[in-house]
C-alpha positions in Angstrom: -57.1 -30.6 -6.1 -54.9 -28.4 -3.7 -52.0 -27.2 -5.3 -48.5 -26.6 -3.5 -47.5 -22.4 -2.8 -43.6 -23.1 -3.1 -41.1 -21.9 -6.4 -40.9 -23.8 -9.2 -37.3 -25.0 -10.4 -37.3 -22.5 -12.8 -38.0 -19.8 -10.7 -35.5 -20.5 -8.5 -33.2 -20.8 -11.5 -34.5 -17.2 -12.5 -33.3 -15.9 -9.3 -29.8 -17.0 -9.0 -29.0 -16.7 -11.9 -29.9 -12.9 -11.8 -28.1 -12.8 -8.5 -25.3 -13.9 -10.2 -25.4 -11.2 -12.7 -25.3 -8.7 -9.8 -22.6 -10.2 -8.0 -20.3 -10.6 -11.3 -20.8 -6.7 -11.5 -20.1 -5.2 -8.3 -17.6 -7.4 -7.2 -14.7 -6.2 -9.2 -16.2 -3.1 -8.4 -15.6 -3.8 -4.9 -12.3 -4.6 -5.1 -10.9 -2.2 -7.5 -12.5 -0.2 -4.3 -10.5 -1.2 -2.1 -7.4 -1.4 -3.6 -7.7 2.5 -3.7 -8.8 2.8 -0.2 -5.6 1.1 0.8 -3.5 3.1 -1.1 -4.8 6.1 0.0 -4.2 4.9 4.0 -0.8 4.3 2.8 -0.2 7.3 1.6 -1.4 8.9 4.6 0.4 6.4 6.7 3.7 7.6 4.7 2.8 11.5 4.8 2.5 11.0 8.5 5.8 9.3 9.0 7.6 12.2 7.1 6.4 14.9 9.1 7.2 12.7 11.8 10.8 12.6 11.0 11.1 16.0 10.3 10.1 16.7 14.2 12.0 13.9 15.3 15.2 15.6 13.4 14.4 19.1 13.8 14.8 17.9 17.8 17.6 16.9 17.9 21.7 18.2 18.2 22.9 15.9 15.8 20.2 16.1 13.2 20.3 12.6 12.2 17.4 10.1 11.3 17.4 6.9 13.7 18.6 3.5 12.1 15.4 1.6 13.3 11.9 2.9 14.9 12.4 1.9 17.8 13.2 5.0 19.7 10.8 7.5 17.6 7.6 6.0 19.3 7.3 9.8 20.6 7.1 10.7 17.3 5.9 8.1 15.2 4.3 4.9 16.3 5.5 2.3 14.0 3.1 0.3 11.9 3.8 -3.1 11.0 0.9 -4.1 8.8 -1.9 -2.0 8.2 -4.8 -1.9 5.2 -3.2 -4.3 3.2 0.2 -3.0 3.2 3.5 -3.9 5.1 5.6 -0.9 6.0 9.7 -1.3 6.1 12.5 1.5 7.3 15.8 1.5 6.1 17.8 4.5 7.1 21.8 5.3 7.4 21.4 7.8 9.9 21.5 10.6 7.1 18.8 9.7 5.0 15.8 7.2 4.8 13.1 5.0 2.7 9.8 3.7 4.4 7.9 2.2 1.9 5.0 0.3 1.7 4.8 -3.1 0.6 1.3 -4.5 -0.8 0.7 -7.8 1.2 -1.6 -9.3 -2.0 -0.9 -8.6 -5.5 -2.6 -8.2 -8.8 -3.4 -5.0 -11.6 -3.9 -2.3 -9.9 -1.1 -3.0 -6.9 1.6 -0.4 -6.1 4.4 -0.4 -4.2 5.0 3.0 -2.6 7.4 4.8 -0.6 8.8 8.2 1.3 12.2 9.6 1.6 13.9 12.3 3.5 12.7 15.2 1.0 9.5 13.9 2.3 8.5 12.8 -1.7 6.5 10.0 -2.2 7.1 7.8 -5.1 5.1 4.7 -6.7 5.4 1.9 -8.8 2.9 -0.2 -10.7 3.3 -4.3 -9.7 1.7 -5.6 -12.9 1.7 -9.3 -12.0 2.8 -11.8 -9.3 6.4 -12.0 -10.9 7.0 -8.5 -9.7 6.3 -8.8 -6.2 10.0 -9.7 -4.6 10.7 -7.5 -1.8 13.1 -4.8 -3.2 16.4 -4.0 -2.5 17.2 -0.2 -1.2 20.1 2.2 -1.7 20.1 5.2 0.5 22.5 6.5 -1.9 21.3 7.2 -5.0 19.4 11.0 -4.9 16.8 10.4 -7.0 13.4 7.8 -7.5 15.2 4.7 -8.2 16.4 4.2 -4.6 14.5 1.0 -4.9 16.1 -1.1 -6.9 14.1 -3.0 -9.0 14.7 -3.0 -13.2 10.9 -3.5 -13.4 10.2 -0.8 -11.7 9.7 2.5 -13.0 8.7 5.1 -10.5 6.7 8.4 -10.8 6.8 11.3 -8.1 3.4 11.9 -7.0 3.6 14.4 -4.1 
């Protein structure tokens, strides 16, 4: 009798199930990954805009920030959307916010954002509720220039 060389249901049962046991492990490993990853390019991405606005200010007579990006491509080129984040500028010609605005949201998601003393500042988003774009106010000196009561923000550079 000549017997068949293929997997028996149960061996292919074996298999994905172990499969499955890999991939429910290094998923949220993955992602919890990149969460950080995207963070970190935004905080570059905000580092880099600071300096950039210091040149761009140190530059010029009047020593005043522009109201939009468009005329600091010299300095600056403006991002839109980059590594999960969407980047906004709000300025009064005296002082600024860019921030960075996570596009998805979930534990783990900040919202982050620069100023004129070149300080960066974030803020946890613990669920979907949180995530309504916030409102600025270029003047209040201090971390709560977003506006959010939800919000509590921590200085981290």
């Amino acid at each position: 009798m000549k017997r068949n060389r293929g997997f028996t249901l149960i061996e292919l049962m074996v298999s994905i199930a172990i499969i499955a046991v890999i991939a429910a492990i290094a998923i949220p490993g993955l992602i919890s990954a990149k969460k950080s990853s995207n963070l970190a390019a935004a905080y570059g991405n905000l580092k880099s805009f600071a300096t950039a606005m210091a040149t761009y200010i140190e530059k010029r007579d009047d020593q005043t920030y522009p109201e939009n990006l468009s005329n600091v491509e010299e300095y600056y080129s403006h991002i839109a959307t980059k590594a999960g984040y969407k980047y906004f500028y709000f300025s009064d010609t005296k002082r600024f916010v860019y921030y960075a605005y996570p596009e998805g949201t979930g534990n783990g998601s900040k919202i982050v954002f620069v100023d004129e003393s070149s300080r960066i500042y974030e803020s946890d988003i613990k669920d979907d509720n949180d995530l309504i774009q916030p409102t600025v106010n270029l003047y209040i000196d201090s971390a709560n220039r977003i506006e959010d009561p939800k919000m509590i923000w921590t200085l981290k550079s």
